[in-house]
SEBA-226197 format. One record per atom (N, C-alpha, C, O): residue in three letters; z, x negated, y negated. Coordinates in steps of 0.05 Angstrom, whole numbers, padded with zeros to 5 digits, always signed. Example, Ala and Ser with C-alpha at 12.3 -4.5 7.8 and 13.67 -1.06 7.14 Angstrom:
BEGIN
ala+00156-00264+00114ala+00156-00246+00090ala+00156-00264+00066ala+00169-00285+00066ser+00142-00257+00045ser+00143-00273+00021ser+00157-00258-00001ser+00161-00268-00023
//
This chain:
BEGIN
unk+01142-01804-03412unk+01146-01787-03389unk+01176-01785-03383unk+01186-01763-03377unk+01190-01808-03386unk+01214-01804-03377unk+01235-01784-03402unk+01252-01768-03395unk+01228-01791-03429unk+01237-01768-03445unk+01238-01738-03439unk+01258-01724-03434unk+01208-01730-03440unk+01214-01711-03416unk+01231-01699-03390unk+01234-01674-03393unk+01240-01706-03372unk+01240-01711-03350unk+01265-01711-03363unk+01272-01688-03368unk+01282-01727-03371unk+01304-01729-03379unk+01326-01706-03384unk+01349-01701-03375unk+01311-01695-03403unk+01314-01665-03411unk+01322-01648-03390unk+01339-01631-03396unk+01312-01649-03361unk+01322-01633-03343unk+01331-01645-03314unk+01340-01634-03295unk+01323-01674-03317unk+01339-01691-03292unk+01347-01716-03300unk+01344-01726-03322unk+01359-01727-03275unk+01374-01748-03278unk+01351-01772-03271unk+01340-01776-03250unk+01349-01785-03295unk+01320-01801-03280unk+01325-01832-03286unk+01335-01840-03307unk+01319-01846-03271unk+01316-01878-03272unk+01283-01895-03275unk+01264-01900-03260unk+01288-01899-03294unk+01257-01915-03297unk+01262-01937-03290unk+01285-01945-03293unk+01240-01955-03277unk+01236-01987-03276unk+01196-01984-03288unk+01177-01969-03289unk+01202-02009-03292unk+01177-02021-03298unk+01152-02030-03282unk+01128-02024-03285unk+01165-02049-03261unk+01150-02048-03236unk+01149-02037-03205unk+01169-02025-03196unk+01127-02041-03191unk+01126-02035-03164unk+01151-02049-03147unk+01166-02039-03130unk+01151-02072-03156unk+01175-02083-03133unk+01207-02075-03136unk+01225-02076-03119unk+01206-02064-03171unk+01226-02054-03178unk+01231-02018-03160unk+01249-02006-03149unk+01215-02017-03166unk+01211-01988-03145unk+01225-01991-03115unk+01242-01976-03106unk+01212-02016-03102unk+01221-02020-03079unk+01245-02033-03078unk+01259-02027-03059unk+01253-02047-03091unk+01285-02048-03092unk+01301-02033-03102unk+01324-02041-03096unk+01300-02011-03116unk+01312-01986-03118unk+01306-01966-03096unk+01327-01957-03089unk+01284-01956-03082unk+01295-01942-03058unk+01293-01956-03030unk+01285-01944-03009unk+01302-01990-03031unk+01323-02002-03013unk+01345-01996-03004unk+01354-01991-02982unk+01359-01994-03040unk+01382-02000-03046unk+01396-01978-03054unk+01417-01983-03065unk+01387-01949-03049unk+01391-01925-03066unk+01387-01916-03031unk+01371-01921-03013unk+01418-01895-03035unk+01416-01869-03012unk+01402-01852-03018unk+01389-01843-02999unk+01397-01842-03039unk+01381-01812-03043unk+01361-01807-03076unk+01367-01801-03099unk+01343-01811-03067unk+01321-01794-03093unk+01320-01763-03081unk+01325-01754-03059unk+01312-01749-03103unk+01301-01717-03097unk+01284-01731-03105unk+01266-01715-03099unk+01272-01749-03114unk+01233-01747-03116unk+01228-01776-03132unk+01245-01789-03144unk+01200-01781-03130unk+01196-01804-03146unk+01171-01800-03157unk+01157-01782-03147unk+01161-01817-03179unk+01148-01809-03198unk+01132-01844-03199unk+01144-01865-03202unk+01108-01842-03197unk+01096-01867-03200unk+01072-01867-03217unk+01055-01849-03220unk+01072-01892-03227unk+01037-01892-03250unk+01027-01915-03230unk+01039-01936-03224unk+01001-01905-03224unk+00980-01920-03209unk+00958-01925-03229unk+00947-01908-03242unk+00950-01956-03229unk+00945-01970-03242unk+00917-01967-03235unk+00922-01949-03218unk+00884-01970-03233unk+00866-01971-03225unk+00869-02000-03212unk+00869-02002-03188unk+00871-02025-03229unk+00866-02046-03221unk+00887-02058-03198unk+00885-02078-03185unk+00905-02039-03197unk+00926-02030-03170unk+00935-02015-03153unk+00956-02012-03139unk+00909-02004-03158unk+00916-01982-03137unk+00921-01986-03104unk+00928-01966-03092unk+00916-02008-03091unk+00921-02016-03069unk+00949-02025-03065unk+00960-02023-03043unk+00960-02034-03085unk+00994-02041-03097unk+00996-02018-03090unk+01008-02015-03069unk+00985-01993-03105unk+01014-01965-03103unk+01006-01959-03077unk+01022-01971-03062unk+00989-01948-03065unk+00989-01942-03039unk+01007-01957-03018unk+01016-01945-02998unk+01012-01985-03024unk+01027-02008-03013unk+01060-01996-03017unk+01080-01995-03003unk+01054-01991-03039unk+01088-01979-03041unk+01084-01957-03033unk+01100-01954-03015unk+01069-01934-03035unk+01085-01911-03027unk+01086-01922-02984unk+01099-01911-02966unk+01074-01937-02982unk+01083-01939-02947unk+01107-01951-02940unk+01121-01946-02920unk+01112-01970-02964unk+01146-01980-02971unk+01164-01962-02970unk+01183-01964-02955unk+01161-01941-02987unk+01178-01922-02992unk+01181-01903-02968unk+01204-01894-02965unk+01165-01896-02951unk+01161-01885-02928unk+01170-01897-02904unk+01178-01885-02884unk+01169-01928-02909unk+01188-01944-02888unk+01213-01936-02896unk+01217-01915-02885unk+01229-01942-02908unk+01259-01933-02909unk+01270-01904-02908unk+01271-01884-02923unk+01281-01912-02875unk+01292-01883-02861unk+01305-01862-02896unk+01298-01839-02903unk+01315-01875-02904unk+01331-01855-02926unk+01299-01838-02947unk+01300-01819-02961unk+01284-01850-02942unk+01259-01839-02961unk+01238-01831-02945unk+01215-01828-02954unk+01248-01827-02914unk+01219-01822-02915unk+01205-01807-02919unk+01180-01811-02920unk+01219-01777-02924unk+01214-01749-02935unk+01212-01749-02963unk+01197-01735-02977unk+01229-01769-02970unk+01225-01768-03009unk+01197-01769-03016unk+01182-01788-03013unk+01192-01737-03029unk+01171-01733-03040unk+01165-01751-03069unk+01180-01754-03089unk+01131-01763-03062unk+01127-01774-03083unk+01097-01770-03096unk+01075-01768-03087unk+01107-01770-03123unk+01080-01763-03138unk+01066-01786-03151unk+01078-01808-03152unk+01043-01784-03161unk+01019-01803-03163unk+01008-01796-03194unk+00991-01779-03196unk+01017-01807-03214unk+01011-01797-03240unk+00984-01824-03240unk+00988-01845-03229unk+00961-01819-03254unk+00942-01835-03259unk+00928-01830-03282unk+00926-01807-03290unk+00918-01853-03294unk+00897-01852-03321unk+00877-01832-03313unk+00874-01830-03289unk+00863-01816-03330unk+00836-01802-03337unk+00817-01818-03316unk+00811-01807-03294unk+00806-01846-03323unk+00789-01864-03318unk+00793-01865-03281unk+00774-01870-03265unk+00822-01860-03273unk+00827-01863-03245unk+00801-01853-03227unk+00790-01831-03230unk+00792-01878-03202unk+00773-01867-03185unk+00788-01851-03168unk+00775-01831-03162unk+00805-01850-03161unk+00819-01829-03136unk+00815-01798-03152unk+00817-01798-03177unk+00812-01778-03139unk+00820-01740-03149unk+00847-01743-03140unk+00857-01763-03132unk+00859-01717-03144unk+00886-01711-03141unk+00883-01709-03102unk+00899-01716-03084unk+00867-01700-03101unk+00856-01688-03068unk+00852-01722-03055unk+00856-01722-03030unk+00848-01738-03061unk+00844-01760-03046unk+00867-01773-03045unk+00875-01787-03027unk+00876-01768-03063unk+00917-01786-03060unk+00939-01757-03051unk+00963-01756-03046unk+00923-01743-03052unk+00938-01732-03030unk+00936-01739-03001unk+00957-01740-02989unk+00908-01746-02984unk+00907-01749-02971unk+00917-01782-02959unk+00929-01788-02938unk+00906-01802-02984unk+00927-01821-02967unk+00952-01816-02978unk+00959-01834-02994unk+00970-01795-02974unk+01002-01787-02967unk+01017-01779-02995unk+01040-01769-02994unk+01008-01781-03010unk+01024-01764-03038unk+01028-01742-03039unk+01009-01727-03037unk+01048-01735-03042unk+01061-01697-03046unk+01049-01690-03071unk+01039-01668-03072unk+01048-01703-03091unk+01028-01692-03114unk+01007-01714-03126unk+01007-01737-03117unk+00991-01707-03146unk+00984-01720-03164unk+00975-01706-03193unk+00965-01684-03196unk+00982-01728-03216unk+00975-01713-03243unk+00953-01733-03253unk+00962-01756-03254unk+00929-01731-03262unk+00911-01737-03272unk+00924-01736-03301unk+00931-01714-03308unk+00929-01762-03326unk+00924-01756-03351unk+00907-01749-03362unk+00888-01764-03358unk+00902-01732-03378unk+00919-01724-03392unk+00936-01699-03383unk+00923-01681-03371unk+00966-01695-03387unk+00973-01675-03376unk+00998-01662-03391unk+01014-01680-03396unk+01005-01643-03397unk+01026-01628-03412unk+01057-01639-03405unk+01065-01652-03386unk+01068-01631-03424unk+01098-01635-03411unk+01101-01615-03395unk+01117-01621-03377unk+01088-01583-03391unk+01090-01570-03376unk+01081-01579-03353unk+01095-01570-03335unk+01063-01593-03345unk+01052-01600-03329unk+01068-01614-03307unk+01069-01612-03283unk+01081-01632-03328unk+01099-01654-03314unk+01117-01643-03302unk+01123-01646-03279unk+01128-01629-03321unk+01156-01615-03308unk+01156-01596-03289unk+01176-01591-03275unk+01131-01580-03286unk+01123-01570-03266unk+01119-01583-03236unk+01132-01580-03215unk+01102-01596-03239unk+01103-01619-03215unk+01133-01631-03204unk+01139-01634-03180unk+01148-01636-03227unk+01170-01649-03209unk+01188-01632-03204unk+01207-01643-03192unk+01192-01598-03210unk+01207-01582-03206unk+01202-01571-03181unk+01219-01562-03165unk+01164-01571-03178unk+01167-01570-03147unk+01170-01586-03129unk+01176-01577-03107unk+01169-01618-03132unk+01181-01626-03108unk+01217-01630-03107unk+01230-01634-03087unk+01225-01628-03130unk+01254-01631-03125unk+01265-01608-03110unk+01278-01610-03089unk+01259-01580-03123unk+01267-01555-03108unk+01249-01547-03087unk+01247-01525-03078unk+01237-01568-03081unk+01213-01563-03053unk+01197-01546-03052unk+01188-01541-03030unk+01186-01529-03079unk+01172-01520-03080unk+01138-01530-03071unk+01121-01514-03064unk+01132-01558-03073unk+01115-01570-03070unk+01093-01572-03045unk+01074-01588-03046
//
């Protein structure tokens, strides 16, 4: 994903959730964030995206919800608990880059 993505932004991967949350602690500004929600964690990501929504500097930072095939949530139910997008895998590089082009240019 981040190969992708690379290609047309400036992107920082971490590995984990808490890594997430100590990067937009410690970070003035994302145009957007990009997360993989785990099934057997999905109460973790929801946990973070309310993390990320606590810090005045994010609380607008739009964030998306990439998940396995197998994922019980639809795109429509993580939208509603609070995600600006979601991508179900399997999904194109068009796909991807689409998604994050609308929330960076707010198209979203």
């Amino acid at each position: 994903m981040g190969q992708v993505l690379d290609s047309k932004y400036e992107v920082e991967a971490v590995a984990t959730y808490e890594a997430v949350i100590d990067r937009v602690r410690t970070q003035s500004h994302y145009d957007g964030i990009v997360i993989s929600l785990y099934p057997r964690d999905e109460e973790r990501g929801k946990e973070v995206l309310r993390q990320i929504r606590a810090v005045d500097a994010h609380a607008d930072t739009p964030v998306v919800a990439v998940c396995g095939p197998s994922h019980e949530r639809s795109g429509d139910m993580l939208l509603e608990e609070g995600f600006d997008d979601a991508l179900q895998m399997p999904f194109s590089q068009a796909e991807l880059l689409s998604v994050v082009h609308g929330i960076v240019e707010g198209d979203a």
